[in-house]
TORKE-311097 format. One record per residue: x, z, y of N, C-alpha, C in turn; residue number from 1. Coordinates in steps of 0.001 Angstrom, whole numbers, plus 500000, padded with zeros to 6 digits. Atoms other than C-alpha are relative to their C-alpha. Layout:
TORKE-311097
{rec {X, Z, Y}, {X, Z, Y}, {X, Z, Y}, NUM}
...
END
This chain:
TORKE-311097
{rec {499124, 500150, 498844}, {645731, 233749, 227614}, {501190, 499106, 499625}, 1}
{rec {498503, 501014, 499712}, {648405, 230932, 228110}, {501402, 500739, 500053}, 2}
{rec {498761, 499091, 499745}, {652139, 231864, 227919}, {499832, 500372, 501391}, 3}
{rec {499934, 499942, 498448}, {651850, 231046, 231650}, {499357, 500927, 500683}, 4}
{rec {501176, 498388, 499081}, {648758, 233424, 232536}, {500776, 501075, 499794}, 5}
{rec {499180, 498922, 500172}, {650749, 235678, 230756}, {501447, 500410, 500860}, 6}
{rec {499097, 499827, 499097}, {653545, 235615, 232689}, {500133, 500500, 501063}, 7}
{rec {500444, 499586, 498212}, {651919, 235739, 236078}, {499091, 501252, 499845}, 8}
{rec {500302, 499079, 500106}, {650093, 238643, 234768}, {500835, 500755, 499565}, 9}
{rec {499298, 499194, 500400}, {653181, 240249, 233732}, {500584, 500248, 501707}, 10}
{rec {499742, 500054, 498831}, {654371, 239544, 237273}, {499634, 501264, 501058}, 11}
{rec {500961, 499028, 499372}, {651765, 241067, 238873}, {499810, 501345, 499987}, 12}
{rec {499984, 498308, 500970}, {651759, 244318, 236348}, {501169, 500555, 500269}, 13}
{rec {498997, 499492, 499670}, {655439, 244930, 237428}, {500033, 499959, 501939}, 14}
{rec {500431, 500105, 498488}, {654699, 244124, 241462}, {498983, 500952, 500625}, 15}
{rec {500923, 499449, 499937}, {651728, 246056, 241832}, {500206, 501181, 500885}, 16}
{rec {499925, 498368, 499792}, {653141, 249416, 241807}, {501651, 499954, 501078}, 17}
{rec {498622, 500359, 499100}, {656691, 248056, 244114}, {498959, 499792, 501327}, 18}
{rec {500805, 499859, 498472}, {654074, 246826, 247163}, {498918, 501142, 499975}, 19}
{rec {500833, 498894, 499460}, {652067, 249767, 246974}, {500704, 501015, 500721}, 20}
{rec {499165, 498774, 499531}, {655025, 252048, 247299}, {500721, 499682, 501156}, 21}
{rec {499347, 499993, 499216}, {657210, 250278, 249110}, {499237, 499113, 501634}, 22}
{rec {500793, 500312, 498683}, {654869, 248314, 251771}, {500006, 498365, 499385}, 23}
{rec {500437, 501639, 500384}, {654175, 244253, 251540}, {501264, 499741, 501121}, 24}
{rec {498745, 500160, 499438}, {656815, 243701, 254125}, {501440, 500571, 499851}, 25}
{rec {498822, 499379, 500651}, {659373, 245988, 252649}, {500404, 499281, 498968}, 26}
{rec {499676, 500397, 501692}, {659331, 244521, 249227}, {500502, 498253, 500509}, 27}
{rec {499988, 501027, 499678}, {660829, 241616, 249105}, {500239, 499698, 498258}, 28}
{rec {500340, 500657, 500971}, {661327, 238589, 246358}, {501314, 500521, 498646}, 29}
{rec {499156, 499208, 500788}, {664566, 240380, 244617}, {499710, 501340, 499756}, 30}
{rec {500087, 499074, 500671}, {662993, 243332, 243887}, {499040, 499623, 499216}, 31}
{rec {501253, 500182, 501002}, {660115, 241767, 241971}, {501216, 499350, 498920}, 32}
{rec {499193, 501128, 501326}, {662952, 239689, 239895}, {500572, 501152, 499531}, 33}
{rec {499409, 498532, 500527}, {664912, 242834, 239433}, {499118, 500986, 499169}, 34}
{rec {500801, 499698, 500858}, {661738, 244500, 238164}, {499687, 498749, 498538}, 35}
{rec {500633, 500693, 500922}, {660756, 241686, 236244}, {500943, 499097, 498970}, 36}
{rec {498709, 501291, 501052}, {664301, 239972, 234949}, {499586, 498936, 500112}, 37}
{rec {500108, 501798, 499873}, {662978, 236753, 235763}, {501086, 499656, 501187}, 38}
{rec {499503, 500505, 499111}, {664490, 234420, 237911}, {499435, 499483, 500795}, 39}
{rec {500456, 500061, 499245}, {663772, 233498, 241369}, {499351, 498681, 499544}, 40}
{rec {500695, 501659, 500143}, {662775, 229442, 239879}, {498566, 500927, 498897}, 41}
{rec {501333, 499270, 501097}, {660068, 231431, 237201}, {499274, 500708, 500945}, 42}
{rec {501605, 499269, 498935}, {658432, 233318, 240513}, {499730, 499119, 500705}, 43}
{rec {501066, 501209, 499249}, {657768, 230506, 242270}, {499519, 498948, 499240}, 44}
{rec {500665, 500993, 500241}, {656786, 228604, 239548}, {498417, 500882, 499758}, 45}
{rec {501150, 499101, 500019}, {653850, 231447, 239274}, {499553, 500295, 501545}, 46}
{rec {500149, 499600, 498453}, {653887, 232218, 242865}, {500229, 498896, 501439}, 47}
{rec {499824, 500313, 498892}, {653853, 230175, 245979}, {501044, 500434, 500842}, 48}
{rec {498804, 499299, 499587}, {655757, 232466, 248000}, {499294, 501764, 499840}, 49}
{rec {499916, 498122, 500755}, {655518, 236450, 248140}, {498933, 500371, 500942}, 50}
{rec {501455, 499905, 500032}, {652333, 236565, 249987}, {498871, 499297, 499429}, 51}
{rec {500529, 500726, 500845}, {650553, 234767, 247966}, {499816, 501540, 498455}, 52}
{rec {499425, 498554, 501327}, {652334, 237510, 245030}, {499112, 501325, 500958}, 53}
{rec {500439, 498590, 499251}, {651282, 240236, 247565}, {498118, 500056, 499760}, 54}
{rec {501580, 499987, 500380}, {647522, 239641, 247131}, {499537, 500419, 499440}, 55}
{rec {500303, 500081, 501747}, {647375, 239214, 243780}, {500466, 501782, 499342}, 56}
{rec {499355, 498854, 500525}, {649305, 242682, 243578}, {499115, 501126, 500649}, 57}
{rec {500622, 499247, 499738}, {646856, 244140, 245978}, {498485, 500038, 499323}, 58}
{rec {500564, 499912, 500625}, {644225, 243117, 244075}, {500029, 500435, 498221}, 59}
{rec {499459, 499471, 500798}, {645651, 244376, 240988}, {499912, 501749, 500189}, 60}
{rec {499793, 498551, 499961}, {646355, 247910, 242199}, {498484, 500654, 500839}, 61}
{rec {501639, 499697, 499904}, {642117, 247924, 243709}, {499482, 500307, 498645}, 62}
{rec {500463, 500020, 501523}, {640963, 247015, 240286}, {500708, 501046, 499333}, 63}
{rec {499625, 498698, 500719}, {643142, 249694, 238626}, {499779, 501376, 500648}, 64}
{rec {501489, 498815, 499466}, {641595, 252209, 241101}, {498964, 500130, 499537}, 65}
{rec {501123, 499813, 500215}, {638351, 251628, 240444}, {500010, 500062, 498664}, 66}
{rec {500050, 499817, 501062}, {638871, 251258, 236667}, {499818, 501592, 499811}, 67}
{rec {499718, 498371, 500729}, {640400, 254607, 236306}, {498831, 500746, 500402}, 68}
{rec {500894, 499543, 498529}, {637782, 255680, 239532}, {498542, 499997, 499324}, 69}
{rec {501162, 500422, 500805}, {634752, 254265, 236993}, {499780, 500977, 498968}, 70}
{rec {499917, 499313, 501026}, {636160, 255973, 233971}, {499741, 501539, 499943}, 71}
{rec {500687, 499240, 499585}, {635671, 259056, 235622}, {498855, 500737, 500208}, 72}
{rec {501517, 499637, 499715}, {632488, 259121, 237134}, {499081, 499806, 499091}, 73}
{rec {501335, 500139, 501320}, {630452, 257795, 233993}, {500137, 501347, 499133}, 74}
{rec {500058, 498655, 500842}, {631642, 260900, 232554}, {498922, 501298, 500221}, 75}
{rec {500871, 498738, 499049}, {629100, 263173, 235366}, {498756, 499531, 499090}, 76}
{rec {501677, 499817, 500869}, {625443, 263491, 233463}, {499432, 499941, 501535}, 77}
{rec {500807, 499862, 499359}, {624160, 264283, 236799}, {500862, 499034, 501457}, 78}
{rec {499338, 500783, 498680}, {624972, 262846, 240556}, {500385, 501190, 500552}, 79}
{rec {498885, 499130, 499824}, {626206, 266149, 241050}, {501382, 499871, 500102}, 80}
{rec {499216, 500051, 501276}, {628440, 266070, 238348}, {500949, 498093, 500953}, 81}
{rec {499639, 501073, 499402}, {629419, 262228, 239647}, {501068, 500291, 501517}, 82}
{rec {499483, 500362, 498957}, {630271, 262595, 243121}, {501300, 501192, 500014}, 83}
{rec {498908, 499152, 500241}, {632549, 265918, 242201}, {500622, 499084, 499301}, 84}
{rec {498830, 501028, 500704}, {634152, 263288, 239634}, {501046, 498813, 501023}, 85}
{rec {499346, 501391, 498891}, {634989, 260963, 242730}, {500884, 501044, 500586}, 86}
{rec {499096, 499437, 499420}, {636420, 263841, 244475}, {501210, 500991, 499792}, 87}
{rec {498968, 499362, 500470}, {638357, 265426, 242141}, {500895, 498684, 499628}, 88}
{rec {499354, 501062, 500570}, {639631, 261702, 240843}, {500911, 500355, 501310}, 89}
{rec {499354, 499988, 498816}, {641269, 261927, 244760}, {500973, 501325, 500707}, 90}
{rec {499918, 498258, 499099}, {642112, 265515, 245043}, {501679, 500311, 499904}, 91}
{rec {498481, 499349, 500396}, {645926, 265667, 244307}, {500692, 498273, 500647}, 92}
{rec {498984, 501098, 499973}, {647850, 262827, 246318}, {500847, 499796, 500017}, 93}
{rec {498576, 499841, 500124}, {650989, 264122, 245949}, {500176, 499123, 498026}, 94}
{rec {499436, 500801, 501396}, {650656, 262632, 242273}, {498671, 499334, 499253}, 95}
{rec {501087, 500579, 499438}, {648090, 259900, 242989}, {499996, 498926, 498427}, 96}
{rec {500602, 500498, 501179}, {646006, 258107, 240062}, {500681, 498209, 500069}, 97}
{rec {499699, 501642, 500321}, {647533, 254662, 240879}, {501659, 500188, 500712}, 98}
{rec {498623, 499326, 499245}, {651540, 254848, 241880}, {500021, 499252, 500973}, 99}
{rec {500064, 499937, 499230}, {652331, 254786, 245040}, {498824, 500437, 501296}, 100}
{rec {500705, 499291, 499240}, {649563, 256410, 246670}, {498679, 499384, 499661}, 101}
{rec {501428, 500757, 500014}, {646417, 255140, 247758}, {500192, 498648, 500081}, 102}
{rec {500413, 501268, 499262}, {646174, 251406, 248012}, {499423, 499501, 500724}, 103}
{rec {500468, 499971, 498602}, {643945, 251561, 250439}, {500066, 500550, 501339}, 104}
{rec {499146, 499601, 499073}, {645285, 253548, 252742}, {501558, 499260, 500257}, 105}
{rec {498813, 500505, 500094}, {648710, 252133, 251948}, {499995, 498732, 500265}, 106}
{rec {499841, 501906, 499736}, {647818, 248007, 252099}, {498628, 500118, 501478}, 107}
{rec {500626, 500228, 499050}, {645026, 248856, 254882}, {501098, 500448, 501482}, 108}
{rec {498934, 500205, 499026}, {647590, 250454, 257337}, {501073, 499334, 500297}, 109}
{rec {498876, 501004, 499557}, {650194, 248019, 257059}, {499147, 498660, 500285}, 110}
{rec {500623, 500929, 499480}, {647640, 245184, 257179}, {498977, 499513, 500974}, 111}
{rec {501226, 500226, 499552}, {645147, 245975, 259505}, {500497, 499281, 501677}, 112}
{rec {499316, 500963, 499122}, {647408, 244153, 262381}, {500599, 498672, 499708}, 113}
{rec {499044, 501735, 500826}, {649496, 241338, 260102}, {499122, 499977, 499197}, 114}
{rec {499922, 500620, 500984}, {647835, 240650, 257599}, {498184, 500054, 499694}, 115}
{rec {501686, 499836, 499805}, {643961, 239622, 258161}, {499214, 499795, 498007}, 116}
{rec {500266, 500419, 501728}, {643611, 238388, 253893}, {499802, 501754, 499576}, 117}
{rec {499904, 498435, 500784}, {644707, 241947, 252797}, {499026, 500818, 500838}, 118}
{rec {501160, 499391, 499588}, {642448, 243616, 255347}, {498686, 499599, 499624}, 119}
{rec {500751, 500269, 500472}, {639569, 241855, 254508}, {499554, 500214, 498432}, 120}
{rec {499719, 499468, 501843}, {640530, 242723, 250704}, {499584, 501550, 500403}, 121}
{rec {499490, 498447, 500337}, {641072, 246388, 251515}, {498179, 500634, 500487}, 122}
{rec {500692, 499702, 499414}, {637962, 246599, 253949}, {498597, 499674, 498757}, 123}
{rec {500942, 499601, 501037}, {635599, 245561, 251272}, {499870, 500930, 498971}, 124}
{rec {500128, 499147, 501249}, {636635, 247665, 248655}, {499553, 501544, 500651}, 125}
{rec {500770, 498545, 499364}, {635888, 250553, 251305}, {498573, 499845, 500061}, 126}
{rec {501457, 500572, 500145}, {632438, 248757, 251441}, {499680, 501084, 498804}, 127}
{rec {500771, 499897, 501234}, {631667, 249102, 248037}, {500385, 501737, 499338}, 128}
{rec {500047, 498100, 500100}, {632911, 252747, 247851}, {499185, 500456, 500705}, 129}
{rec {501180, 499325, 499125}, {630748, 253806, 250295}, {498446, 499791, 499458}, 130}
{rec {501221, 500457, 501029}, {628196, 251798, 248503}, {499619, 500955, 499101}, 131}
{rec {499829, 499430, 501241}, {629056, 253353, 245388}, {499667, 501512, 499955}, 132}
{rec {499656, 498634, 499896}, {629197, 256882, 246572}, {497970, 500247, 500550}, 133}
{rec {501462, 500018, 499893}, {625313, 256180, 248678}, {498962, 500099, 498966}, 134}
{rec {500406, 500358, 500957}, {623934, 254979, 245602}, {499768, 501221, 498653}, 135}
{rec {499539, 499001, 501723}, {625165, 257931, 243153}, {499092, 501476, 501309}, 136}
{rec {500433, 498927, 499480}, {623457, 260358, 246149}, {498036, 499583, 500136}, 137}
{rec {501205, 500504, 500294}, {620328, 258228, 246283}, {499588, 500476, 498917}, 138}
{rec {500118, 499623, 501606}, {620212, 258496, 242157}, {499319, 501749, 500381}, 139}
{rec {499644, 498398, 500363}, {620774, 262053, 242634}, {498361, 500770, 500882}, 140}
{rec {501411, 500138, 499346}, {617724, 261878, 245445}, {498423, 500095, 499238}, 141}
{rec {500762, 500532, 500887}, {615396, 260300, 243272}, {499245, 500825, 499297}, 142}
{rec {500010, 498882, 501179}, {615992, 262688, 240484}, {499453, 501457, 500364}, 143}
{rec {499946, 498668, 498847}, {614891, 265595, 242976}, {501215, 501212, 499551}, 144}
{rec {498223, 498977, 499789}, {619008, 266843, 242074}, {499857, 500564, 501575}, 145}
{rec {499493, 499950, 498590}, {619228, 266696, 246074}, {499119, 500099, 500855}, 146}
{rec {500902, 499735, 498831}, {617271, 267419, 249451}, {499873, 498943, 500155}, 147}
{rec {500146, 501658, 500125}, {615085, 264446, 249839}, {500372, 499743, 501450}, 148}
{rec {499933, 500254, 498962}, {615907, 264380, 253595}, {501723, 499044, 500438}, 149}
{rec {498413, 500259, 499376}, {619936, 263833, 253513}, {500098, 498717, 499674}, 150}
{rec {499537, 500994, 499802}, {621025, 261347, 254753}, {501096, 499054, 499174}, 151}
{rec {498700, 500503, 500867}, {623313, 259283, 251642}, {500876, 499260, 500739}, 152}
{rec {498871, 501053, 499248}, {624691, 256453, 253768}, {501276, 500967, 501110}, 153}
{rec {499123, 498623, 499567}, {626234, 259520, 256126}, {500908, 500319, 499457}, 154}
{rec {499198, 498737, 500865}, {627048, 261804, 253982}, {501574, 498788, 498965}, 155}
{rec {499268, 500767, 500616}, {628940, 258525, 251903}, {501122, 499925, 501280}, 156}
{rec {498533, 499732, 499137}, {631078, 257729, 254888}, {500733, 500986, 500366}, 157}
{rec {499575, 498544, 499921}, {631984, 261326, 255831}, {501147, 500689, 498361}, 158}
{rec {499228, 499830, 501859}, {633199, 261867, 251997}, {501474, 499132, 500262}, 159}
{rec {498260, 501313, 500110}, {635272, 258706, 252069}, {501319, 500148, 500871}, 160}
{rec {499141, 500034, 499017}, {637021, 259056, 255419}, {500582, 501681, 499696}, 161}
{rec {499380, 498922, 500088}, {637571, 262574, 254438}, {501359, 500194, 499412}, 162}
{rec {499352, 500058, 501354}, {639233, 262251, 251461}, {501395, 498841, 500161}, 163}
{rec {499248, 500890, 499643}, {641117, 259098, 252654}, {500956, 500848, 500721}, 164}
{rec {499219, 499042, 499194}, {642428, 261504, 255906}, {500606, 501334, 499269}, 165}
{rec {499687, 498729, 500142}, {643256, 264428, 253548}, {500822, 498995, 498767}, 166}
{rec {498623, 501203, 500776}, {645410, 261590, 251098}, {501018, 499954, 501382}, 167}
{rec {498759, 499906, 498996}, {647618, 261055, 254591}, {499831, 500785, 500253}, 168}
{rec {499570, 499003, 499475}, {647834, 264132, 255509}, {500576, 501030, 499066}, 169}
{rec {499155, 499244, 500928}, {648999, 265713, 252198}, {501330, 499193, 499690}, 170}
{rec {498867, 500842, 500757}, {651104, 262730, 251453}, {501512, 500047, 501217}, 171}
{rec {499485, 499647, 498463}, {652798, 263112, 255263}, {500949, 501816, 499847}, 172}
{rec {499369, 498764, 499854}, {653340, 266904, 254199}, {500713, 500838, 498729}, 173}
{rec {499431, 499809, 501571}, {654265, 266623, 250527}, {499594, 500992, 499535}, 174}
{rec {500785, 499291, 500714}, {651850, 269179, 249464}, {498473, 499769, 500125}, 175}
{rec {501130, 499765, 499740}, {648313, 269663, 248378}, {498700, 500327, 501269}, 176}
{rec {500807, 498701, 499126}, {646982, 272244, 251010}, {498893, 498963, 500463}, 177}
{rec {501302, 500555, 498655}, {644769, 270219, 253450}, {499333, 499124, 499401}, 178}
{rec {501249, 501290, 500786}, {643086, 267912, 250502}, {499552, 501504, 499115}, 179}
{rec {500401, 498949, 500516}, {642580, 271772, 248861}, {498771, 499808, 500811}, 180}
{rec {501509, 499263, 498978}, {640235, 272626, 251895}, {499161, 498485, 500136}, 181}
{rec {501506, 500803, 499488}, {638451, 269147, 252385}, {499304, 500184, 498409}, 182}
{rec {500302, 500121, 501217}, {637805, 269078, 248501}, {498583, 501279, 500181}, 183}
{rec {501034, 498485, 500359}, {636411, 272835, 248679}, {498852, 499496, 501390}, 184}
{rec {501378, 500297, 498732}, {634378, 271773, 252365}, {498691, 498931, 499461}, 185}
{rec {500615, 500828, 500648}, {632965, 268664, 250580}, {498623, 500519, 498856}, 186}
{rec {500875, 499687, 501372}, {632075, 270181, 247223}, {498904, 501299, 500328}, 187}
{rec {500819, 498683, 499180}, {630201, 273332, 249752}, {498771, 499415, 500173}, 188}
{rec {501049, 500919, 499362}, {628173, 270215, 251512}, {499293, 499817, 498802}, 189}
{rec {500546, 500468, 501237}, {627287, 269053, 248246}, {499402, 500593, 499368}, 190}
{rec {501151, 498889, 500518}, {625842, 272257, 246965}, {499049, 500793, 501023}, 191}
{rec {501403, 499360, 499284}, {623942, 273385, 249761}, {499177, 498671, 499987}, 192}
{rec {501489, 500869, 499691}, {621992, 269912, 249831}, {499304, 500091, 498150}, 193}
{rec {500731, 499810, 500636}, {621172, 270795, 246223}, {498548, 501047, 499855}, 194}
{rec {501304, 499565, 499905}, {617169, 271150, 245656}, {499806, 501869, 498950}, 195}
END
């Protein structure tokens, strides 16, 4: 890496976790310098202007989801074992695996009116979770783990949107409780479709 990559990846690594928390329109270009001690001529020689930075920061704080989100689930032996790893990775958003909350919840509701780049960012990565989540119930299919009848693609969206709605609604009430009960409703579904 170049001093320069380095730089704009230091950028990024201090930004990341400022537009997640504080919103992409909240944050503005003095709090990234203030995080970062640079000066405003050193962010635009890395940055265009602060959407441009905002991107790059939402793609930053995806990728460190799914990292951690990966590191996880390879740990399940079974697709059991897996899809409980996805939903316990999610189960506490009062003190959420990437700071400031979800990033997808957090850069999809502020962008899904302004900001068609970041939606299109945010909306795939729900893709490929849903993907991800089908795929690990398929496996689990396969393996006769699971009732060969259920439906994965379903049951994948139902999970996601759950789990997503029980992240705002704990984060809204500053406690656990209501990601307690989808967690326990989820992980119920999940053992009665075992064979």
């Amino acid at each position: 890496m170049t001093k320069g990559e380095e730089t704009r990846q230091f950028i990024i690594e201090k930004a990341a976790p400022i537009f997640n928390t504080k919103g992409i329109a909240a944050t503005s270009m003095s709090d990234i310098m203030e995080a970062t001690k640079l000066s405003k001529g050193s962010m635009y020689v890395h940055f265009e202007n602060k959407d441009v930075l905002a991107c790059a920061a939402v793609d930053h704080n995806m990728k460190l989801l799914n990292s951690k989100l990966q590191a996880e689930i390879t740990q399940g032996k079974t697709a059991e074992e897996q899809l409980f790893a996805y939903i316990d990775f999610f189960s506490n958003p009062i003190n959420p695996p990437v700071t400031g909350g979800c990033p997808l919840l957090n850069f999809g509701t502020e962008a899904d009116d302004t900001n068609p780049i970041v939606k299109e960012k945010v909306n795939n990565v729900i893709k490929r979770g849903q993907k991800l989540l089908t795929s690990i119930i398929e496996k689990g299919i396969e393996n006769k783990e699971f009732d060969p009848n259920w439906n994965a693609a379903e049951f994948a969206t139902v999970l996601f949107a759950m789990l997503e709605g029980g992240h705002l609604m704990s984060r809204m009430s500053g406690n656990n409780d209501n990601m307690k009960t989808i967690v326990q409703s989820l992980r119920k579904i999940i053992s009665e479709k075992k064979i």
